[in-house]
Backbone as CSV, one residue per row, in Angstrom:
resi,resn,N_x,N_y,N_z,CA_x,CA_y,CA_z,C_x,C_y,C_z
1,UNK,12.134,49.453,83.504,10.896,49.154,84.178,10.567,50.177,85.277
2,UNK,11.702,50.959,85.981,11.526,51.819,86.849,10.414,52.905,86.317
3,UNK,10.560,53.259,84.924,9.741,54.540,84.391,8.366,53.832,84.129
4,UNK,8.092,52.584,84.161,6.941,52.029,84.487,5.755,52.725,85.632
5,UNK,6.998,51.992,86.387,6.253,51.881,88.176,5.787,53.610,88.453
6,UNK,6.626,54.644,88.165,6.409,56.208,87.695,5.266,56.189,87.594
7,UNK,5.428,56.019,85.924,4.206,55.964,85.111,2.763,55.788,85.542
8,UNK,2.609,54.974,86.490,1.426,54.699,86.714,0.696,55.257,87.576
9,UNK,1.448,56.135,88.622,1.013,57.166,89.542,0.174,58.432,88.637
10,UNK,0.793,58.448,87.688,0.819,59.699,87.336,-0.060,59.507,86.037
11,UNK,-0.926,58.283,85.615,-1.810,58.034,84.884,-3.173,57.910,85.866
12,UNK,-3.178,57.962,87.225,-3.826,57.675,88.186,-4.539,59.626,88.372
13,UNK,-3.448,60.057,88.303,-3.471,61.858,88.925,-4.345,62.367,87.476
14,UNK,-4.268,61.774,86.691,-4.782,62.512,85.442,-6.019,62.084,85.225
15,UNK,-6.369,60.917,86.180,-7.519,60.389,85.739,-8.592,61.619,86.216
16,UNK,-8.704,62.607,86.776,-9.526,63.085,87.806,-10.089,64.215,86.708
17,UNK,-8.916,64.520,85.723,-9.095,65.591,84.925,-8.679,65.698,83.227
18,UNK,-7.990,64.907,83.333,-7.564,65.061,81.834,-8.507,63.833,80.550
19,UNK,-7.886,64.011,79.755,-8.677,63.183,78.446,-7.821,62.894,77.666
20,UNK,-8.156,61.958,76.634,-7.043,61.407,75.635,-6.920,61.770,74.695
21,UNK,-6.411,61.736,73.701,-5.352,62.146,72.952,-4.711,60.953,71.485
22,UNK,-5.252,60.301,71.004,-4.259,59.568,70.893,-4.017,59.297,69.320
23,UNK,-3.115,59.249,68.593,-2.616,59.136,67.001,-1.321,58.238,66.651
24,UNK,-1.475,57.261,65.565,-0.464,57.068,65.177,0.734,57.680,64.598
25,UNK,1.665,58.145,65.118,2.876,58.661,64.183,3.799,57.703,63.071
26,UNK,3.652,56.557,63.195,3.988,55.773,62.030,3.576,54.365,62.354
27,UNK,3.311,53.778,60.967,3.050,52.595,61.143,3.995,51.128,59.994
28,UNK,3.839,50.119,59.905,4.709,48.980,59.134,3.563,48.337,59.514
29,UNK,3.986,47.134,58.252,3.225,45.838,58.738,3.542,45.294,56.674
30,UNK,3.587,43.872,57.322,4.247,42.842,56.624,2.890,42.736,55.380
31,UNK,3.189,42.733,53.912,2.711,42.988,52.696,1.459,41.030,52.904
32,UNK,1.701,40.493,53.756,1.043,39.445,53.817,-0.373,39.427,55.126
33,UNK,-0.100,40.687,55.480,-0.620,40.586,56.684,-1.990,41.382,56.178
34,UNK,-2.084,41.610,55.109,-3.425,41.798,54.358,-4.818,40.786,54.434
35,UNK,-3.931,39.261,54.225,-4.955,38.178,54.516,-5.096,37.567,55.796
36,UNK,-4.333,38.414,56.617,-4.326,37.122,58.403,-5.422,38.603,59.366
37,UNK,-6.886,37.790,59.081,-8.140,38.772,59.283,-7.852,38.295,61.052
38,UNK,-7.708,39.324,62.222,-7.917,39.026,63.378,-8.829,38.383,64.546
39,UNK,-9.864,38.904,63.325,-11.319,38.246,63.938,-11.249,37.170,63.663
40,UNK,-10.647,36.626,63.355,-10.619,34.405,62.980,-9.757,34.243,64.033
41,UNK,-8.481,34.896,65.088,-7.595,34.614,65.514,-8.112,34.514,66.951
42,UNK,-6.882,33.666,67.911,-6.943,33.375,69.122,-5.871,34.344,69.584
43,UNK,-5.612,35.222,69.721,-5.027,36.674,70.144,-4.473,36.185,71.901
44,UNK,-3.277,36.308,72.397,-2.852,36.742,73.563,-2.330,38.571,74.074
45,UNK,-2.819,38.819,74.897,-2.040,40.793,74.676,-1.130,40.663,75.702
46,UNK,0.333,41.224,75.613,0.969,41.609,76.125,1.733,43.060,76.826
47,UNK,1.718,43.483,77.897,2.264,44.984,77.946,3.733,44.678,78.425
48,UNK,5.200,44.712,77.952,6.393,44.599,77.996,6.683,45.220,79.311
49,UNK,6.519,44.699,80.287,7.020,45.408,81.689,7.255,44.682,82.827
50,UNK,8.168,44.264,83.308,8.832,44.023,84.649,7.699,43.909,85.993
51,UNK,6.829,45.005,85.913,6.046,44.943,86.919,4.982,44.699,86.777
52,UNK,4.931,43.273,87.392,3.596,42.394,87.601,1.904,43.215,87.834
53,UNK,1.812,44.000,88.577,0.903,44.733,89.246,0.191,45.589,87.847
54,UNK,1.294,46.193,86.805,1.435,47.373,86.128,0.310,46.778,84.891
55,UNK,1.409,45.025,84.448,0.969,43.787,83.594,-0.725,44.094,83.650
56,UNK,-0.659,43.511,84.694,-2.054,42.697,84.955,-3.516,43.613,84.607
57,UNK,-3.213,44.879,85.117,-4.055,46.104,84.672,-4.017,46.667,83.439
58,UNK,-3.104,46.373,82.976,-3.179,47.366,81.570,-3.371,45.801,80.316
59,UNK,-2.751,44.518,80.325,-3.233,43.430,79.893,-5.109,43.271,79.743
60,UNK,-5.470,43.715,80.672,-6.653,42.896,80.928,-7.750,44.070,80.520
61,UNK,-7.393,45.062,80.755,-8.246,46.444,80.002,-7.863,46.078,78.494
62,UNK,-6.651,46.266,78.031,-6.603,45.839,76.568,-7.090,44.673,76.111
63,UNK,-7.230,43.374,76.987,-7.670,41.951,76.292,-9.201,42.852,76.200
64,UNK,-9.638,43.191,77.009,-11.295,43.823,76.970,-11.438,44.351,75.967
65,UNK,-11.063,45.304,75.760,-11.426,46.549,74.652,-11.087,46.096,72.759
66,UNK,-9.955,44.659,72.968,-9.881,44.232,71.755,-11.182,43.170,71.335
67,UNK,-11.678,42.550,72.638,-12.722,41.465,72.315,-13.440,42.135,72.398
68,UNK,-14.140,43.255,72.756,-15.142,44.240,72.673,-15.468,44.850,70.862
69,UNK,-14.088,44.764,70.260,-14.041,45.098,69.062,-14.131,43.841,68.013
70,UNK,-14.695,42.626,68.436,-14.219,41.744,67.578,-13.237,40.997,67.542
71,UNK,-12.429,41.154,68.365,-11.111,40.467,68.802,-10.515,39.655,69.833
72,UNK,-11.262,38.194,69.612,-11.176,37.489,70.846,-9.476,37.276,71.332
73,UNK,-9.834,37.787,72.843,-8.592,38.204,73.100,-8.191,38.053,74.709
74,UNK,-7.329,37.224,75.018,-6.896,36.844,76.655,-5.648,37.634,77.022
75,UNK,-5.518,38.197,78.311,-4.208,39.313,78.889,-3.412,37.992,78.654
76,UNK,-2.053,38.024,78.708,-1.032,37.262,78.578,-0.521,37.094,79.932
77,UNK,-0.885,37.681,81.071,-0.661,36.920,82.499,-1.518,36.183,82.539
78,UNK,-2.655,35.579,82.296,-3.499,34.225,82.009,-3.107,33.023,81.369
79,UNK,-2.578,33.481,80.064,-2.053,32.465,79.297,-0.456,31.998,79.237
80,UNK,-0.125,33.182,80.300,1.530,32.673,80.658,1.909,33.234,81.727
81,UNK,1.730,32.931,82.817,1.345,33.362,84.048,3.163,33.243,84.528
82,UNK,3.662,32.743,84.067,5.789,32.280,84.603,6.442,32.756,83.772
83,UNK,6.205,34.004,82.437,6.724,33.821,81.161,7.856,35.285,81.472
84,UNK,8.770,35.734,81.020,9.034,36.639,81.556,9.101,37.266,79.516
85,UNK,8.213,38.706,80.054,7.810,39.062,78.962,8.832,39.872,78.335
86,UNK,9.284,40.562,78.865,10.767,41.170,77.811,11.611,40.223,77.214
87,UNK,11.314,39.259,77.053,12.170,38.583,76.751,10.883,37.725,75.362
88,UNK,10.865,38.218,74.462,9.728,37.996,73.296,9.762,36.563,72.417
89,UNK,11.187,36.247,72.135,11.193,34.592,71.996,10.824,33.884,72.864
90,UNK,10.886,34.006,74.148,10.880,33.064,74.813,8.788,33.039,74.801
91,UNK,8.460,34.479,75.019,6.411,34.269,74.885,6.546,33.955,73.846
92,UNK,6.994,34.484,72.350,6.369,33.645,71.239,6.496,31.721,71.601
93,UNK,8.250,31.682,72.432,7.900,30.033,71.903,6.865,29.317,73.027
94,UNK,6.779,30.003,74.190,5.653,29.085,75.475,4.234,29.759,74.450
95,UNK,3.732,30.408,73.522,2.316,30.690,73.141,2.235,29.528,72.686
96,UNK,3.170,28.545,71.646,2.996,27.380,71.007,2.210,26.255,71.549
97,UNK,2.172,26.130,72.415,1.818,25.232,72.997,0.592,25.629,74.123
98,UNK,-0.270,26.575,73.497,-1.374,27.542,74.125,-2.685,27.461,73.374
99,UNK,-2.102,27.438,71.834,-3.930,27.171,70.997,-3.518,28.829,70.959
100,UNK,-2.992,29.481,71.260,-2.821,31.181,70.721,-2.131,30.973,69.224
101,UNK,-2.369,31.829,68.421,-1.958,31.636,66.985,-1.096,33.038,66.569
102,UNK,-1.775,34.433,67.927,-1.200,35.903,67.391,-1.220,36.587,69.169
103,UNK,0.066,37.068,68.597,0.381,38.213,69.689,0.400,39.358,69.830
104,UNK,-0.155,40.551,70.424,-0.084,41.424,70.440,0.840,42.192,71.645
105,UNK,1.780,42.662,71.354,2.239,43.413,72.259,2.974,44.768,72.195
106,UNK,2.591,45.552,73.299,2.667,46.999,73.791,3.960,47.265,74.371
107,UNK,4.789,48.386,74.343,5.586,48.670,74.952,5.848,50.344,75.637
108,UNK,5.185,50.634,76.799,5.361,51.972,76.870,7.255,52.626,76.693
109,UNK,7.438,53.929,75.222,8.463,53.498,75.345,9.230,55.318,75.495
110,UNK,8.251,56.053,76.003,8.453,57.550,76.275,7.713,58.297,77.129
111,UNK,7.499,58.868,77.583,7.012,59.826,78.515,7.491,60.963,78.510
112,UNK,6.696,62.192,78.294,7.733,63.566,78.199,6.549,64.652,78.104
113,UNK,6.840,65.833,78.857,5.808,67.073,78.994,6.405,68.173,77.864
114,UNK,5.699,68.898,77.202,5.673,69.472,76.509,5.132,70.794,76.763
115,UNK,5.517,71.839,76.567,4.997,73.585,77.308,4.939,74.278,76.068
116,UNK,3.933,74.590,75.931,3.286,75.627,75.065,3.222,76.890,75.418
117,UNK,3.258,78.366,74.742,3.180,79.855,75.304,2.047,80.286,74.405
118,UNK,1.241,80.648,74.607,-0.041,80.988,74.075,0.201,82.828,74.390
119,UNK,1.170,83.626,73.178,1.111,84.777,73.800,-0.049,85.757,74.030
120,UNK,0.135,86.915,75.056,-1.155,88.180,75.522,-1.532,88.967,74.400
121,UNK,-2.578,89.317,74.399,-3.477,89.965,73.474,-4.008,91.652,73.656
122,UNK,-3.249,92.755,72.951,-3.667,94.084,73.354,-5.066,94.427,72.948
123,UNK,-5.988,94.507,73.446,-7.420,94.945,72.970,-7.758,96.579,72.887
124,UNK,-7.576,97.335,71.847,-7.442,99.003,72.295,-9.092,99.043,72.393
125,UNK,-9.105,100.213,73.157,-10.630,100.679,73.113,-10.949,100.600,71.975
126,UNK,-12.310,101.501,72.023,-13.447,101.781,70.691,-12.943,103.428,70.254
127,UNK,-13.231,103.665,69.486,-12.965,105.194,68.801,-13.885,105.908,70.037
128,UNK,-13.283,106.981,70.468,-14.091,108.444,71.105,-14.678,109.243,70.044
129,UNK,-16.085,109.862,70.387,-16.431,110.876,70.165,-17.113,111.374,71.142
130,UNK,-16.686,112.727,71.407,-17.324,113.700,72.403,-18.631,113.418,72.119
131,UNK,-19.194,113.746,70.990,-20.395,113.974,70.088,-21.043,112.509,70.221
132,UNK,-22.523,112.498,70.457,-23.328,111.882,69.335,-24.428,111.797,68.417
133,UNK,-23.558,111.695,67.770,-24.070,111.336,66.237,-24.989,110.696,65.429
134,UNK,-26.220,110.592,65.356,-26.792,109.722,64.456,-27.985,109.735,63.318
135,UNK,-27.617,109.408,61.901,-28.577,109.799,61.432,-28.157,111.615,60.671
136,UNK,-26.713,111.640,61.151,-26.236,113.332,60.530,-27.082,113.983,62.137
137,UNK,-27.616,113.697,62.379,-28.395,114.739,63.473,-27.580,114.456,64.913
138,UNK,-27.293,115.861,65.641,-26.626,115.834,67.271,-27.694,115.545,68.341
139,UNK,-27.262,114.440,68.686,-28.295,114.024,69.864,-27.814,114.385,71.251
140,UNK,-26.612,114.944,70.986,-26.106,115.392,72.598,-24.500,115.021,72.953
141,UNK,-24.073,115.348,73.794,-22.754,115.054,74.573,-22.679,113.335,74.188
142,UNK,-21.311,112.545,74.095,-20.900,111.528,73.676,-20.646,110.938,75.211
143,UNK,-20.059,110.200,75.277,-19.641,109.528,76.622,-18.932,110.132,77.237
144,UNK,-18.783,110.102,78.853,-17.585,111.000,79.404,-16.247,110.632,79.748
145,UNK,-16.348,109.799,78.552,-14.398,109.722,78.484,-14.500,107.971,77.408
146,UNK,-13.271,108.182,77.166,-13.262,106.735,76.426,-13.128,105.607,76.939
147,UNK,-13.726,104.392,76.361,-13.218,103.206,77.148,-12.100,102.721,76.866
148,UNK,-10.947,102.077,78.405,-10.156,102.163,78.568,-9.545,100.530,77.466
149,UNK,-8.446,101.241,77.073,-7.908,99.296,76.562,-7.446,98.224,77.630
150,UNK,-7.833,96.715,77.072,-7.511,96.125,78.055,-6.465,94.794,77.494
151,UNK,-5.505,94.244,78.569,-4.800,93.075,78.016,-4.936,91.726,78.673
152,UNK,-4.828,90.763,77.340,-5.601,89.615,77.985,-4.128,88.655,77.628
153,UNK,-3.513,88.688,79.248,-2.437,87.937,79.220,-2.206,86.975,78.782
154,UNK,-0.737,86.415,78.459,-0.805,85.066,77.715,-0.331,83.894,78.757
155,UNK,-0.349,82.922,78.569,-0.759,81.469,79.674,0.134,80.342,78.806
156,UNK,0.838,79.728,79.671,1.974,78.089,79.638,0.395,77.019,79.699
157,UNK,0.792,75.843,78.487,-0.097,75.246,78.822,1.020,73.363,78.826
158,UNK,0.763,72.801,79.656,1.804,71.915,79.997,0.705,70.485,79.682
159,UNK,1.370,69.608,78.728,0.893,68.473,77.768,2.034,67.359,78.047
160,UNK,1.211,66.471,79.245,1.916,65.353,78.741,1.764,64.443,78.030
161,UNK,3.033,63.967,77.542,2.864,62.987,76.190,3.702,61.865,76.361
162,UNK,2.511,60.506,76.216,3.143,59.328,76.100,3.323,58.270,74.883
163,UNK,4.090,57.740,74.617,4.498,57.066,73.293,4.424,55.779,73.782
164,UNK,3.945,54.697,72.899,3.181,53.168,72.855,3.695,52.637,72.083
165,UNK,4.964,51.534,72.174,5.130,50.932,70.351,4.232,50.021,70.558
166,UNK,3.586,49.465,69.506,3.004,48.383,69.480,2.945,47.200,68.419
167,UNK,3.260,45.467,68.737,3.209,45.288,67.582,3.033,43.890,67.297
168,UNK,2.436,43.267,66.351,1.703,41.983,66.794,2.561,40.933,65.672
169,UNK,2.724,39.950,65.987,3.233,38.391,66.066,1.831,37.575,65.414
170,UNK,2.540,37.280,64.165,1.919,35.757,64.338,2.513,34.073,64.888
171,UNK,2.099,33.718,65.997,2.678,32.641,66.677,3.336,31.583,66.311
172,UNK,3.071,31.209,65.165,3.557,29.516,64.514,4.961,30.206,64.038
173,UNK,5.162,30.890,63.452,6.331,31.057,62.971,7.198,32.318,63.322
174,UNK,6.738,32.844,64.739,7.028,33.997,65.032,7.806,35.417,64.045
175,UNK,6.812,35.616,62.938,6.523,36.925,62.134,5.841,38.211,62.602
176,UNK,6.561,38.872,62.382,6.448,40.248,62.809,5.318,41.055,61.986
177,UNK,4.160,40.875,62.047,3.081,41.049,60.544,2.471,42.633,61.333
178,UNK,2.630,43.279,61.774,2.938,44.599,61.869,2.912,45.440,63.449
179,UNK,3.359,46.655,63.053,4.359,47.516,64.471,3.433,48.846,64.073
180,UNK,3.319,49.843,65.197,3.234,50.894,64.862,3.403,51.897,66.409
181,UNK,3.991,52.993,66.248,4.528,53.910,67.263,3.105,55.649,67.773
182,UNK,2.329,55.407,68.304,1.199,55.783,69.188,1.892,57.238,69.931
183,UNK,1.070,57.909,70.405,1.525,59.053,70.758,0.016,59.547,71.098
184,UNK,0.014,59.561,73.104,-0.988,59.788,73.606,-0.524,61.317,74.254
185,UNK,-1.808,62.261,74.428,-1.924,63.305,74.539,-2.372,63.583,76.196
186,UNK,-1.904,63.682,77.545,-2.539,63.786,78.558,-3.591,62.489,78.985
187,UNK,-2.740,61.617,79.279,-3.592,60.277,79.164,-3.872,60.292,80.335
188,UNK,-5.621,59.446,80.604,-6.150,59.515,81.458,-5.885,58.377,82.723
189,UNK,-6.972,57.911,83.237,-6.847,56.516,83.818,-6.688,55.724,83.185
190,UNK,-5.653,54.399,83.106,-5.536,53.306,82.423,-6.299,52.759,81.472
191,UNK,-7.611,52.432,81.888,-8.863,52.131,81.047,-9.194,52.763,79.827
192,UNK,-9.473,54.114,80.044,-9.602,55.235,79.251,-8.408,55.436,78.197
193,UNK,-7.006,55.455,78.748,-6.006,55.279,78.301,-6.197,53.800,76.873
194,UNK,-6.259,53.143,77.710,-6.096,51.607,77.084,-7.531,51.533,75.314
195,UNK,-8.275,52.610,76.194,-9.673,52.225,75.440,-9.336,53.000,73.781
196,UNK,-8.972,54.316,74.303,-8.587,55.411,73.339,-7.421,54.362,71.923
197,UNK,-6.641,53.870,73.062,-5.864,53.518,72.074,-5.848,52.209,71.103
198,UNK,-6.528,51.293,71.897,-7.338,50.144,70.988,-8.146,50.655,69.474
199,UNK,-8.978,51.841,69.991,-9.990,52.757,69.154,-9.097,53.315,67.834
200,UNK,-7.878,53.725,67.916,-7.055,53.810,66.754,-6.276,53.053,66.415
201,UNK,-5.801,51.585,67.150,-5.149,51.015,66.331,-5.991,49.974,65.618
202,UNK,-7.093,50.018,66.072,-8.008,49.304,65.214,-8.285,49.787,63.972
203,UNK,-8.625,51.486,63.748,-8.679,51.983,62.505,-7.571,51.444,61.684
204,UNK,-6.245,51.610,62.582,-5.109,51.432,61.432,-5.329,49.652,61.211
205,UNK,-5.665,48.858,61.975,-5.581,47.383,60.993,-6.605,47.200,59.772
206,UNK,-7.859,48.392,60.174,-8.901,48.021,58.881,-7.922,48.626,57.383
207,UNK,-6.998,49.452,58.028,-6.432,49.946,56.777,-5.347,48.998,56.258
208,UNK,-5.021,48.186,56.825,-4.016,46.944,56.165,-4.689,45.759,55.952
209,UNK,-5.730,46.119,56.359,-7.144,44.558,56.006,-6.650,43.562,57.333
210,UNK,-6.280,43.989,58.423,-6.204,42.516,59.113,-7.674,42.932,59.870
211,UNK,-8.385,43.356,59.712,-10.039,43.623,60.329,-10.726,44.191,59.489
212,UNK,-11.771,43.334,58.520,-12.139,44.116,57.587,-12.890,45.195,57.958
213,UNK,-13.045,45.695,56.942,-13.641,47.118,57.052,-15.582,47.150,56.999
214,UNK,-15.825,46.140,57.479,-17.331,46.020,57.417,-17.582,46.071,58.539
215,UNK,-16.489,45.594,59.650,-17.139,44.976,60.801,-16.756,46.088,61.795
């Protein structure tokens, strides 16, 4: 949870300048989870973290951005305000008794900068001629000297990258009906962060049918 509390400074510093990034690198999900359409569901969201403060902000941007998509959807410090969330049996078994039917939950589970070398570039001049030339005919003296070559140094470009597992529960019988592992590119403010990544894991459920593909 410590790389949490980190974390969030430093999603704060990026907000001023950076942009998102964001792709699935793999995904699962249970051969049944074709027919359990989300938009019929009572959805709770969870973010797996120790710190209350961290919860509550990144819960409540994601409950947004999923009911924004069709996905009626409450942060899970609302609907289990005493629950201690790393601990995933214990939210699946207090959702029971909530009228929640599916869970969604997040786990930030990497953080790591990445340095790129973009090497320098020799640009030689243009060809000299004393002479010019045009047309076969001498129009006179050429330039007085050649232009000089120039180099266009090469530059570190520094990418941070954060990794998201994510992966949703259906409640009655606590089934694992699918997971998938996210990989954000220079993530911004939370929101932005949160928004980007709703925006693709939504593509990936129209592709397993739990959101059809009309809506």
């Amino acid at each position: 949870m410590k790389f949490l509390k980190r974390f969030l400074p430093v999603l704060a510093m990026f907000g001023l300048t950076a942009c998102n990034d964001t792709d699935f690198e793999g995904t699962w999900h249970d051969p049944s989870a074709s027919s359990f359409n989300l938009l019929q569901k009572d959805v709770a969201a969870f973010l797996i973290s120790g710190n209350l403060t961290a919860r509550r902000s990144f819960e409540l941007s994601l409950a947004n951005h999923l009911t924004q998509r069709g996905i009626e959807t409450r942060p899970g410090y609302e609907v289990l305000p005493g629950v201690d969330v790393t601990d995933k049996d214990a939210v699946l078994s207090g959702l029971r008794n909530t009228g929640v039917d599916t869970a969604v939950f997040m786990r930030i589970v990497d953080r790591h900068q990445e340095v790129t070398y973009f090497p320098g570039t020799w640009y030689p001049g243009p060809y000299y001629d004393p002479f010019f030339w045009r047309g076969g005919v001498f129009w006179g003296p050429g330039f007085a000297g050649p232009w000089p070559a120039f180099y266009d140094p090469g530059y570190y470009q520094v990418n941070t990258v954060v990794s998201v597992d994510t992966q949703i529960y259906s409640v009655p019988d606590s089934t694992l009906l699918w997971a998938g592992l996210s990989r954000t590119i220079n993530p911004s403010k939370i929101d932005n962060f949160v928004k980007d990544l709703v925006s693709k894991a939504v593509k990936q459920f129209r592709e397993t049918g739990m959101v059809p593909a009309t809506s």
